[in-house]
C-alpha positions as CSV (number, residue, x, y, z in Angstrom):
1,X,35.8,25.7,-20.2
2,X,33.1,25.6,-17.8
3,X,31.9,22.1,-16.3
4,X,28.6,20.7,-15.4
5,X,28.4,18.0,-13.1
6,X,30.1,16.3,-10.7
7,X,33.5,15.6,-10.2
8,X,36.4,14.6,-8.1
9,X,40.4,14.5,-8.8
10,X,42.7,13.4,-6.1
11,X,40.1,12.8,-3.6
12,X,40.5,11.2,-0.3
13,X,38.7,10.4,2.8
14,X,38.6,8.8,6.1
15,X,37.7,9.4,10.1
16,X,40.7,10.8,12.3
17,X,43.6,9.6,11.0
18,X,42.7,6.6,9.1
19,X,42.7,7.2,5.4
20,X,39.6,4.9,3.4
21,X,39.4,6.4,0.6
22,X,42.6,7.0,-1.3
23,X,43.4,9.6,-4.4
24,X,39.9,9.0,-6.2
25,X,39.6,10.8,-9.7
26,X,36.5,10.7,-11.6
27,X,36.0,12.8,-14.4
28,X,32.2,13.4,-14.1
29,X,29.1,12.7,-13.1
30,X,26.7,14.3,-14.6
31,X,23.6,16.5,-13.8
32,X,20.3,14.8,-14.8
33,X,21.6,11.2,-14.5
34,X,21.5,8.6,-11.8
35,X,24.9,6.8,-10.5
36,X,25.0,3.9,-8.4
37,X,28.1,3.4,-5.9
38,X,28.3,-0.6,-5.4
39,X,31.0,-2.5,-4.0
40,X,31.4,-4.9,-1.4
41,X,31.2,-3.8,3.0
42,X,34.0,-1.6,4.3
43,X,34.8,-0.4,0.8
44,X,34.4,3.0,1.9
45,X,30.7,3.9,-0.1
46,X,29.6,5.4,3.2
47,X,32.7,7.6,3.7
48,X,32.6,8.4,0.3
49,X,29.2,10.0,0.6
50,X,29.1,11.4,4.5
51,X,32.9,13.3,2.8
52,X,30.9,14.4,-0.5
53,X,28.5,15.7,2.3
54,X,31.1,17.5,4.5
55,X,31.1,15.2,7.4
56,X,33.8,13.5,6.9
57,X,37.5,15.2,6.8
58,X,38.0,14.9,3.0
59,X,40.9,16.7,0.6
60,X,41.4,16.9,-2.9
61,X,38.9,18.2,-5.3
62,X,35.0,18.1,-5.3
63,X,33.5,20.3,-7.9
64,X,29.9,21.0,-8.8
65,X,29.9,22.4,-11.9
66,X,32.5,24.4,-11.9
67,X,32.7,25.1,-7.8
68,X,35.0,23.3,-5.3
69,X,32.9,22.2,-2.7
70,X,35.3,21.5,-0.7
71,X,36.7,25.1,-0.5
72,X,33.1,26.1,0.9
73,X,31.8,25.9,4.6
74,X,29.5,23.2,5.6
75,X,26.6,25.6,5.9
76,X,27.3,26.9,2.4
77,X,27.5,23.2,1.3
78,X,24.5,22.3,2.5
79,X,22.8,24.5,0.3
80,X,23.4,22.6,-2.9
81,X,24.2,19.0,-1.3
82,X,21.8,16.9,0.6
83,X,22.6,13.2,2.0
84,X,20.1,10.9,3.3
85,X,22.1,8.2,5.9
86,X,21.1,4.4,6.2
87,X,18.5,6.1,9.0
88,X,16.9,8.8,9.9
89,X,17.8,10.0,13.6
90,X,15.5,8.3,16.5
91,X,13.5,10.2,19.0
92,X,12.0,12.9,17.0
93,X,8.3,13.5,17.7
94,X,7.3,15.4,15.1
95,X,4.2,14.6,12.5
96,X,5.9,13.7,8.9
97,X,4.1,16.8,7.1
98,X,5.9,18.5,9.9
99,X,9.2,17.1,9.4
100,X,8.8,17.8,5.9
101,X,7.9,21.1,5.3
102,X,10.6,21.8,8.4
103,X,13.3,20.4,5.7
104,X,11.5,22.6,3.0
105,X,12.2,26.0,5.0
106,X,15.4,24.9,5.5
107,X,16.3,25.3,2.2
108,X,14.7,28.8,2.1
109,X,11.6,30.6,1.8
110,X,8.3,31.1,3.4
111,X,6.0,28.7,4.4
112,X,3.0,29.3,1.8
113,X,-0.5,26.5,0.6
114,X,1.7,26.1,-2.8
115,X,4.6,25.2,-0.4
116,X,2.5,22.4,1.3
117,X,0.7,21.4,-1.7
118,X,4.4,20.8,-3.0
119,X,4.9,18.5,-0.4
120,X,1.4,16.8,-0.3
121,X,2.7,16.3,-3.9
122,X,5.4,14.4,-2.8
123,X,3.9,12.5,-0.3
124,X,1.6,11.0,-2.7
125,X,4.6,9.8,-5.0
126,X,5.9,8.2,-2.9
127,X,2.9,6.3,-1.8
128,X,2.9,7.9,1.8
129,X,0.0,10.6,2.2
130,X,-2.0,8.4,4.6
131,X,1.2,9.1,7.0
132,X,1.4,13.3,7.0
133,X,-0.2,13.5,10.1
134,X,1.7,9.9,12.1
135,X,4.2,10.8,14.3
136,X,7.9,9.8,13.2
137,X,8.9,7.9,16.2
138,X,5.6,5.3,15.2
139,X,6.8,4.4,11.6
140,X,8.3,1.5,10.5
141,X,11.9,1.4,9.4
142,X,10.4,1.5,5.7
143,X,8.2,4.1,5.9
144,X,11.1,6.1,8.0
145,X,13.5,5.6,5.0
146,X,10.3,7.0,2.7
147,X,9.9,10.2,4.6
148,X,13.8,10.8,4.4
149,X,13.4,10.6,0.8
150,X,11.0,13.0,0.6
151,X,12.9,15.6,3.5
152,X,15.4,15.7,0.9
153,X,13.9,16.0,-2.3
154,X,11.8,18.9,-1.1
155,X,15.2,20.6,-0.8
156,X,15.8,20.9,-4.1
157,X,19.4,19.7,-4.1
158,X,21.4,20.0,-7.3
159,X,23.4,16.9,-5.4
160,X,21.7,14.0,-3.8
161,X,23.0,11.6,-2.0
162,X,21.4,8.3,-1.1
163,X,23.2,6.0,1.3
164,X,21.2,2.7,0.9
165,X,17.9,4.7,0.3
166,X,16.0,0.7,-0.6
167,X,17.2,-1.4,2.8
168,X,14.0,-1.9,4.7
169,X,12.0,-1.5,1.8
170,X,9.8,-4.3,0.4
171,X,10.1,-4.9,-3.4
172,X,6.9,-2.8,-4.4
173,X,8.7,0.1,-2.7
174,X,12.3,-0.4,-4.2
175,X,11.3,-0.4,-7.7
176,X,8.7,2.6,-6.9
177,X,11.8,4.7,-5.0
178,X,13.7,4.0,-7.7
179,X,11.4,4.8,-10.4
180,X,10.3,8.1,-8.5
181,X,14.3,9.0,-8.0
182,X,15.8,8.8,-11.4
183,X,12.5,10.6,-12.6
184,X,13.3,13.8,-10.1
185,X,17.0,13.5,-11.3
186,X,16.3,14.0,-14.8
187,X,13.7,16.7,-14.3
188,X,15.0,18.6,-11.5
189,X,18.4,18.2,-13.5
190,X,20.5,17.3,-10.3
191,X,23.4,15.0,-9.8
192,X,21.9,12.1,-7.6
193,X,24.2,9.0,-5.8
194,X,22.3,6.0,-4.6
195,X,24.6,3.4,-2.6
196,X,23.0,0.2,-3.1
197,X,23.8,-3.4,-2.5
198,X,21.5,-5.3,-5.3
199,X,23.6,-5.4,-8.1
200,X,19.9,-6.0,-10.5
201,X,18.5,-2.6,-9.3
202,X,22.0,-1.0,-10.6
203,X,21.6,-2.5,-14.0
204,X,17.5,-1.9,-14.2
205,X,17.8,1.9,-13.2
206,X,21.1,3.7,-13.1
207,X,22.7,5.5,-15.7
208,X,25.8,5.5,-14.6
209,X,28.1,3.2,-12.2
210,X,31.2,3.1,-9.7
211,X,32.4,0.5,-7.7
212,X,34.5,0.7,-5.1
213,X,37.1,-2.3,-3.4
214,X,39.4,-1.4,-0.4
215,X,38.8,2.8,-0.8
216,X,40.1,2.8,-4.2
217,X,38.2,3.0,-7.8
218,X,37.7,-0.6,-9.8
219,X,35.3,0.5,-12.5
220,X,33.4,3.6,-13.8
221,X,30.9,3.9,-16.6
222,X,27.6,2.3,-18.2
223,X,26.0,-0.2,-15.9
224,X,26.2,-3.1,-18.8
225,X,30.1,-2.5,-19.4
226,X,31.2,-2.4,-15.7
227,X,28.8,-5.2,-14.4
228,X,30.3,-8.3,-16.0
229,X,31.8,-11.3,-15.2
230,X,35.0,-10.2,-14.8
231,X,34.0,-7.3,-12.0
232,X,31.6,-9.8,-10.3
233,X,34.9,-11.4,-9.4
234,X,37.6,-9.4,-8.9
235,X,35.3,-7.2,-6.4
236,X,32.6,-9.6,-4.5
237,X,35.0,-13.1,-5.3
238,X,31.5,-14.4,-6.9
239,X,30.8,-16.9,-10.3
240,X,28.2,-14.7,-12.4
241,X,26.6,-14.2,-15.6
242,X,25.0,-11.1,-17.0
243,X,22.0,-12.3,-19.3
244,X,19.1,-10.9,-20.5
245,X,15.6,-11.8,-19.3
246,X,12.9,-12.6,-21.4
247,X,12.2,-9.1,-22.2
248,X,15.8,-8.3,-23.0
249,X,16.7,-6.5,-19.7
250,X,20.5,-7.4,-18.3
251,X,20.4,-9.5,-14.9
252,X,23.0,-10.9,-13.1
253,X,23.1,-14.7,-12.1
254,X,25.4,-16.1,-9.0
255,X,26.8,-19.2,-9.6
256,X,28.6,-20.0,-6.6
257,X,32.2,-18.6,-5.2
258,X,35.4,-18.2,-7.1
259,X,38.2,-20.4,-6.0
260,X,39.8,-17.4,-4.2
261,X,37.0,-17.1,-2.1
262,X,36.7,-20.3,-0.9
């Protein structure tokens, strides 16, 4: 029976011989649908997604449709699976239409004005145009995080992965990256990751969610069944709500600690 999608059975994960990430099975993730990873520091989101990417040691299973990624070499990997860290490396002096259409060769092909109009295209989305021709070393930690975005869409991925994608973005630009992300991953069909720490943004636009406590696997499924009291709890030690606004869209409301947390 052939699978489309991502997933992972007995997966785990660390750095040299500490193990964060224990035995993780999830039965899919699929193409076309946007799946938040929350869960509270040092619960091993970042591992999880530098060992999805093949730079972490990882073992287990980590199929893409019906491949083991894990079975392949990193170059081979990198083919199909792009992951954009927290930030982008310093020092490089390179205009961002550069950068850009230096990512988009990567992933094959000639350079071509259909090529650049591509990323032009993409620029625009994301509300960064004016910037093609600014250096990278002179943007602001935002604006850094936007071009990342854009180096790794161009690469048509069939799995992205976004490791705090919204952190030095203003609140015009989170709701805009989001809006812009799960749009690409329903019509470029890809399986797409976003670690993020606003539990809101989770509810507002992911299809799916996992979180994560102490490397291991709490809750997987619909953002409004996983998100409740009950998780708010057990994995951040928070009192919380999830209400709807006054146009009927789920929020969650902290009311102070949990007597465990104290």
């Amino acid at each position: 029976m052939s699978h489309s999608g991502l997933s992972l059975r007995g997966f785990g994960a660390g750095y040299h011989k500490r193990q964060i990430i224990q035995d993780l099975n999830i039965a899919e993730l699929p193409r076309g649908k946007v799946t938040i990873l929350l869960g509270p520091n040092g619960s091993g989101k970042s591992t999880l997604l530098r060992a999805m990417a093949g730079l972490n040691k990882a073992e287990g299973e980590l199929r893409l449709d019906d491949v083991d990624l894990l079975s392949q070499s990193f170059a081979k990997r990198a083919e199909q699976v792009v992951y954009l860290p927290q930030s982008l490396p310093a020092g490089v002096h390179l205009h961002v239409l550069e950068s850009i259409i230096v990512a988009q060769r990567a992933s094959g092909g000639l350079h071509s004005a259909a090529k650049q109009a591509e990323v032009m295209t993409l620029l625009r989305q994301l509300g960064i145009e004016h910037l093609a021709l600014h250096f990278l070393d002179q943007l602001s930690g935002g604006q850094k995080q936007l071009v990342g975005l854009a180096q790794s869409l161009i690469r048509q991925p069939s799995l992205l992965l976004l490791d705090e994608p919204l952190s030095a973005l203003d609140l015009n630009y989170q709701f805009h990256v989001m809006d812009l992300v799960k749009r690409e991953t329903q019509q470029r069909n890809i399986v797409t990751v976003v670690v993020v720490h606003d539990i809101n943004i989770a509810l507002r636009h992911g299809d799916h969610v996992l979180i994560l406590k102490q490397g291991k696997l709490l809750a997987n499924g619909k953002p409004d069944e996983v998100i409740t009291p009950q998780s708010l709890a057990q994995v951040y030690g928070v009192r919380g709500r999830v209400e709807p606004c006054s146009q009927g869209m789920k929020q969650v409301i902290i009311d102070g600690l949990t007597d465990a947390a104290h």
